[in-house]
Every structure is written in structure tokens, then in C-alpha cells.
N, C-alpha and C positions, 0 to 999 in steps of 0.2 A: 346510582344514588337515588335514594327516595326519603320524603318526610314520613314520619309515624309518630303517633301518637302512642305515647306511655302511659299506664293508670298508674298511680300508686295511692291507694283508698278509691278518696272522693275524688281527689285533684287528679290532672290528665296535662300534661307535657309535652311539646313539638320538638321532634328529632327530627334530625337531617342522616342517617344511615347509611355505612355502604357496605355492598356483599365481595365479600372475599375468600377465593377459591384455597384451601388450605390441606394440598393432599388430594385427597379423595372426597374430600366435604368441602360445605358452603357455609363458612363463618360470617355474620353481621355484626359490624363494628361499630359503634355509635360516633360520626365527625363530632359533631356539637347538639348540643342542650339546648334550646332558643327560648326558653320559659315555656309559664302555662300556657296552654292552649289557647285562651280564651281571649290573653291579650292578643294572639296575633290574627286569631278568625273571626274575633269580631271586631275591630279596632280597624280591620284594611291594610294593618304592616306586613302582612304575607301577599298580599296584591304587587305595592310598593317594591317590598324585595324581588317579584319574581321579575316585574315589567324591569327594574334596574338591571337583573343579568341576562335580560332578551336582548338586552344591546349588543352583547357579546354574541350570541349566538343570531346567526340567519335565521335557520329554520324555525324558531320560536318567534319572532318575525313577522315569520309568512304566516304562521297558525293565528298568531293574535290578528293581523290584518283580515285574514277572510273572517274572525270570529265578530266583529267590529264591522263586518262589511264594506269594507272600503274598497270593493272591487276591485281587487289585481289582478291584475293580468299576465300569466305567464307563458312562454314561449321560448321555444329553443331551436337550433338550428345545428347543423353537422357543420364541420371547417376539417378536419383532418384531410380526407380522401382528394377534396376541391384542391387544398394546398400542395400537397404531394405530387397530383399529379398535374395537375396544371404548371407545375415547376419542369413535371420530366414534357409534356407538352409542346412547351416552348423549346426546353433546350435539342431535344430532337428533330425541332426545326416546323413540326407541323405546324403550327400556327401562323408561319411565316409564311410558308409554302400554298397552304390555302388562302390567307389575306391576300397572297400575290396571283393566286386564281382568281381571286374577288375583285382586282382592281377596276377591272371594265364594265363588272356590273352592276347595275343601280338594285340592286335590294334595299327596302327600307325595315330590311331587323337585324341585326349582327350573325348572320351566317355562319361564323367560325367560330360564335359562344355558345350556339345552338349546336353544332358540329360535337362541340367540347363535351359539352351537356351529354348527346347520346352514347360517347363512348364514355367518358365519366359511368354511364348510370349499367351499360354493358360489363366493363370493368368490375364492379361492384356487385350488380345482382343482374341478371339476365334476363331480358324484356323487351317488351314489341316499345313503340312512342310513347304508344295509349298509356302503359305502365309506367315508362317515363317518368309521361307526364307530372305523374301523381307522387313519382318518387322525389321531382326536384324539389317538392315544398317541404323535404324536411332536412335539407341543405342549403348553404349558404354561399352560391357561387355571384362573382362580379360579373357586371355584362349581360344580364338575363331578366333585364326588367322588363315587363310585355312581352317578353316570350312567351305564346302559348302552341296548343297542339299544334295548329295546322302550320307553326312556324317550322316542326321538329320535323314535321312531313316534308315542307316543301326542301330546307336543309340536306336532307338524304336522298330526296328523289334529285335535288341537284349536282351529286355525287356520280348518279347513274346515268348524267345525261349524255346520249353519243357525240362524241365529236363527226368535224366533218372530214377530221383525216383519219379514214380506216386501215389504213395499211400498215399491215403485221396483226390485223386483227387475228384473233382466235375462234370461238366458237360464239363467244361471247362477244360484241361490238364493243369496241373501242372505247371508254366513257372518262369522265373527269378522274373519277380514282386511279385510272391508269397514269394521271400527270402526276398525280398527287404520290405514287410509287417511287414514279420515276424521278421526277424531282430532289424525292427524301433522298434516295439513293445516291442522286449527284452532287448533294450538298456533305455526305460526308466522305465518297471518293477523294482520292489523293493516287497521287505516283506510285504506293504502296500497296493500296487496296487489289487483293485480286481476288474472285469469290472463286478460288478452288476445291471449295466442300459446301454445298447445300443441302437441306435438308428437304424431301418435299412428301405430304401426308395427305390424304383426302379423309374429308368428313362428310356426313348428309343431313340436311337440314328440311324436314316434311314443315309444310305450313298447312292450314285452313283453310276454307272459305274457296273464292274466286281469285282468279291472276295466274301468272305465270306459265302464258301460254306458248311463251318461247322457251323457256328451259324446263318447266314442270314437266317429268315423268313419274311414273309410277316406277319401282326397280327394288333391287335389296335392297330393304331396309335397316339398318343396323339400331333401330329403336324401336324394331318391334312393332311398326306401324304401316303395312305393307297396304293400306287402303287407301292412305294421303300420298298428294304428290309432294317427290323432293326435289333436291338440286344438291347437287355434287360441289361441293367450297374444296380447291386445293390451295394449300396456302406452303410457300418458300419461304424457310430459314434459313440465314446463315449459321458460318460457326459459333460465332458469337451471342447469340440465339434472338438478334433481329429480323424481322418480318422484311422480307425483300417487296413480295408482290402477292396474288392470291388471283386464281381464276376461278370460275362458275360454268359449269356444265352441266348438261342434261342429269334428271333425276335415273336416267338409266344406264351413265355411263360408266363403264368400269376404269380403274384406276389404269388402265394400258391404253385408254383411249387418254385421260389427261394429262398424260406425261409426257409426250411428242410435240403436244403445242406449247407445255411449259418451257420444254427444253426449245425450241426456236425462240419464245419471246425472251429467256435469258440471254441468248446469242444475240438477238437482234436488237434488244432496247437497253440492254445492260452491259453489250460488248465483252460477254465473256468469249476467251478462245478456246479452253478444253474444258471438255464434262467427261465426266464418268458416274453410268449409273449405274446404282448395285441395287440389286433386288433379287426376289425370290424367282423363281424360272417359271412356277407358275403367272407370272401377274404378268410375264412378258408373251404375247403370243408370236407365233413363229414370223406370220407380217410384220409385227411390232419390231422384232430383231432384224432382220433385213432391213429395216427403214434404218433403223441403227446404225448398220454397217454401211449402209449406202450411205448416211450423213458423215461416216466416220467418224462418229460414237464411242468412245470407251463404252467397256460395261463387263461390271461382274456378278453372276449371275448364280443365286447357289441352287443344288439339286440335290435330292433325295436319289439313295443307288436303287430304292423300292418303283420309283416314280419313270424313271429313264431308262430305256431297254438298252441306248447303247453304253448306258455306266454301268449298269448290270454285267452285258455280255463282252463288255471291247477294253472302259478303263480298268473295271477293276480285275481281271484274267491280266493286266498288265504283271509281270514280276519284279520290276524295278524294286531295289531296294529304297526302303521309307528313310528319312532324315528326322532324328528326333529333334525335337524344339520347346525349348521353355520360352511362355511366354507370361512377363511377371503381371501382377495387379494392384489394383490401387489399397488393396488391404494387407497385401507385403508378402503374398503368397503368391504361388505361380500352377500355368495349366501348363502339365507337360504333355506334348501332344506331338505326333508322325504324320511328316507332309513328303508327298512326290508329286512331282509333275509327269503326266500323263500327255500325250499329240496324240491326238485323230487325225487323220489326214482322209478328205474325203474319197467316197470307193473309185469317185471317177476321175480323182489324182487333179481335179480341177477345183481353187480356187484355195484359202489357205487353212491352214490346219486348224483344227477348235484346241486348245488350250484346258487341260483339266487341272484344279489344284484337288489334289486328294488328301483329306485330312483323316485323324484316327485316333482317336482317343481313350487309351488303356484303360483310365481310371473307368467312364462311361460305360466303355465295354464289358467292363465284369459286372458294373453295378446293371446293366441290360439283362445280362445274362443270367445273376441273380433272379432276376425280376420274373425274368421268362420259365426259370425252375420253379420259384413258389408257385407262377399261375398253375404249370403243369402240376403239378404237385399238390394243388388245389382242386383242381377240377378230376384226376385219378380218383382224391379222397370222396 
């Protein structure tokens, strides 16, 4: 809606107008007549009427107050993300778990609002403190009065601090986040709980500057950043897809060196009794398997028949006949696919047979085979 002024002659007229969409066109429809013009824009009754329906509106409000100068002051603050997860927070027990770390010590700022704070702002947007910092002023969390930078420093460097009981260390020494794991994990054990499927992933993380003289290597990069040093972050989930634990390793180590020590500290601080790990055959090296089977290790391991001289030459020359197998999916269709079991038994009749499962997949194969006629059939033309 808008006012307009009508002629008609000499005389001119105050409307109140509104445009309405009719079709394909923009029809204006006159609300009301308010009389001549003259009595309302020189008289002050259109002042009067507007400031009467600013009551109802805010934002007209706010426009007259800055026009008037009455210095307002406006400011606003986030609440969603603070509430949310500061609810899952607590009920996961952190908060507990860490105030109960805190009890012996005299810090004088809230360590586990500061705590909150950098995974709060991790959570959310991903940043060093310094970034943080600047991010919490435009959130509204409780418990963070005085909090400033070097509190968000001190907070996490006391995460890292070592304890003075090392054993079952890793690569990595021992530190508070290790209780702070272990702990979580004790408070929602029960007689039922058993971790017989975890999950476990390594990532690398290159930083800047100075530091990280114990674990900074230079190594493959997976971001393309093969000048900085990193460090290797593996981190355990379970089925459920809660975070068990997480180690740190050299910026040069391969995922076959982080996996032996993960799998002892699940055994030893989490008291699981069987593991099986399944991976690709490449990522396990021939030492890495023997330690395996010396531990008495499950482990399934898959192979390419291009990559393995003795799947090449030994399983697949096997003739056992194949077992077909449907196996359904979660979209209500199924892979129909042929498995046999293959033994190796080694040549010097000592020690015990390797186990092949040999899979085969019709559909695959023709669409392979497809694939491998157009290229020929491309490269002839």
C-alpha cells in the first residue's frame, strides 16, 4: 500500500492505494479517499495518523527513533546452536566427566565453559582459538563472562597434558583426553554393551608456522599441501556412530602403522575381547599381518586377482563349483552374485591354510566386458 495524490482540475486529493496482482497484470485499487490534500500535509493530520500506526509496527519504530536521534542501540546474539548442543553436552556426560577432571584443580576461569566454547565453535565453523575467539561475540552462551583468548589456549593445551601413568601409551603420550575417552565410554557401559563392530578412519591435518616437533612430519598429503607438516588424527566409531577414542601420529605414517596401536588400546582400556579387521590387502603390509595372527586377530582382507600372483595362479585355476547368492538391499532389490571357498595350504605343509572367499558377479561382468569392447573398438577406429 501507498498514498497518492489525485488531480481532478485544480483540487488534489490523498489516497491510500493498493496494487493487486490480477492474472498477468498489476491492478491498483483505491482503500480510501482521505480528503484534499491540503488539509492533511499542511494541518500535521498525516504526521498524527502515521506516528498512531508506528505503534503497531516495530520496524517503523526503529526508523522514527534513529530519525529523532535518540540513539538506539541495537545488538543481537545466536541462541540456537549454544542450546542444542549444550543439552547433547551434558546428557553425553561430558560435562561431567570433565568437571570431574577439574575437581583438584584450582583454575581461576571455568575450564569446561571454555572447553564447550571450542567445540561449540569447531561444531559450527572450523577454526584455530584465535578464530574462536572472534566467533563467540556473536553468540550467546552462559558461563563465559571473562573468558578471553589465552583462556581458550590454556583450556586445550590442558587437554594435552601427559599424565604420570604411561602405560599402554601409544605413539602419542598418554594425556587428559585419554581419561576424558575413557571415562565417556565407562559411563554408558552396561552388561550389554559389547563393541563388536568399530569403525576406524585416518585423516591429516598440515598446520603452519612453528611446533610439532614430536609428531610434525612432512608425508602424503591428501590436501594437496605436501610442503607443510601434518599429523595423522585416527579416530574410532562405533556402530552407533559414537566417537570411542582418537589417536595422533607422525605426519608420515601410514594407516598400517595406526592400526596395531589402536587395536591394543581398544583391548587394553576398553576391554574388548574379539576384533576383526577388514581392509583392503593393500593397506596391510606382510609384517602388519603376522603381528595379526601372532595377536590372534581376526581379519578379512580383500584382493584384487590383478594384484596377487597367488589368486591369479593357485585360487582362481581352482574348479570348485561356485554357489549362487542373492543378497537383498535396502532399496528392495538384490545383487545376485557366485561365491566359493578356496584353501591354500602353504607349500611347506607348515602352519595353517589362508582362506579365500571368491566372489563373481554376472551382472559386472558383462557390463566389464561391454566396456572393454567399446574401448577396443575405439581405439581400432
Amino acid at each position: 500500500m501507498f498514498f497518492r495524490r489525485k488531480f481532478v482540475g485544480e483540487r488534489s486529493y490523498l489516497q491510500i492505494v493498493e496494487s493487486r496482482r490480477d492474472g498477468s497484470s498489476v491492478r491498483q485499487y483505491v482503500v480510501a479517499t482521505l480528503g484534499r490534500a491540503e488539509d492533511w500535509l499542511g494541518t500535521g493530520k498525516l504526521d498524527q495518523l502515521l506516528q498512531s500506526g508506528a505503534r503497531l509496527s516495530e520496524t517503523a519504530l526503529v526508523l522514527s527513533a534513529l530519525r529523532d536521534g535518540d540513539g538506539l542501540v541495537v545488538d543481537s546474539r545466536r541462541l540456537g546452536p549454544p542450546l542444542i548442543f549444550d543439552r547433547l553436552w551434558r546428557e553425553t556426560g561430558c560435562q561431567a566427566v570433565i568437571e570431574g577432571l577439574l575437581a583438584e584443580r584450582q583454575f581461576q576461569f571455568p575450564v569446561e565453559r571454555a572447553i564447550f566454547a571450542s567445540v561449540l565453535h569447531r561444531l559450527c565453523i572450523s577454526g584455530s582459538d584465535r578464530a574462536c575467539d572472534k566467533w563467540l561475540e556473536g553468540y550467546r552462551l552462559g558461563g563465559l563472562d571473562g573468558i578471553d583468548l589465552h583462556h581458550l589456549y590454556r583450556a586445550i593445551a590442558w587437554l594435552g597434558e601427559e599424565l604420570a601413568d604411561q602405560e599402554g601409551r601409544t605413539r602419542a603420550p598418554r594425556a587428559i583426553k585419554d581419561l576424558v575417552e575413557e571415562r565417556l565410554f565407562a559411563r554408558r557401559r552396561d552388561l550389554f554393551n559389547d563393541l563388536d563392530l568399530v569403525f576406524f578412519d585416518t585423516s591429516a591435518l598440515y598446520f603452519h608456522g612453528e611446533g610439532g616437533q614430536t609428531l610434525g612430519r612432512r608425508g602424503k598429503s591428501k590436501d594437496h599441501r605436501p610442503e607443510l607438516k601434518q599429523v595423522v588424527i585416527g579416530v574410532v566409531i562405533d556402530r552407533h556412530g559414537r566417537p570411542l577414542c582418537s589417536e595422533t601420529r607422525p605426519g608420515n605414517a601410514t594407516d598400517v602403522q595406526a592400526l596395531l596401536p589402536v587395536i591394543d588400546r581398544l583391548r587394553g582400556r576398553f576391554a574388548i575381547g574379539r576384533i576383526c579387521v577388514v581392509a583392503d590387502r593393500g593397506m596391510i603390509s606382510a609384517r602388519a599381518l603376522a603381528e595379526l595372527e601372532e595377536r590372534g586377530i581376526e581379519y578379512v582382507l580383500g584382493t584384487r586377482e590383478r594384484n596377487d600372483a597367488e589368486v591369479r595362479e593357485t585360487v582362481l585355476a581352482d574348479t570348485t563349483g561356485m554357489v549362487p547368492l542373492s543378497i537383498p538391499k535396502a532399496a528392495g532389490t538384490t545383487t545376485d552374485i557366485e561365491v566359493k571357498e578356496v584353501l591354500v595350504r602353504p607349500w611347506d605343509g607348515k602352519g595353517k591354510p589362508r582362506r579365500y572367499v571368491v566372489c563373481y558377479n554376472p551382472e559386472r561382468a558383462a557390463w566389464e566386458a561391454a566396456q572393454r569392447t567399446a574401448i577396443i573398438a575405439a581405439l581400432q577406429e
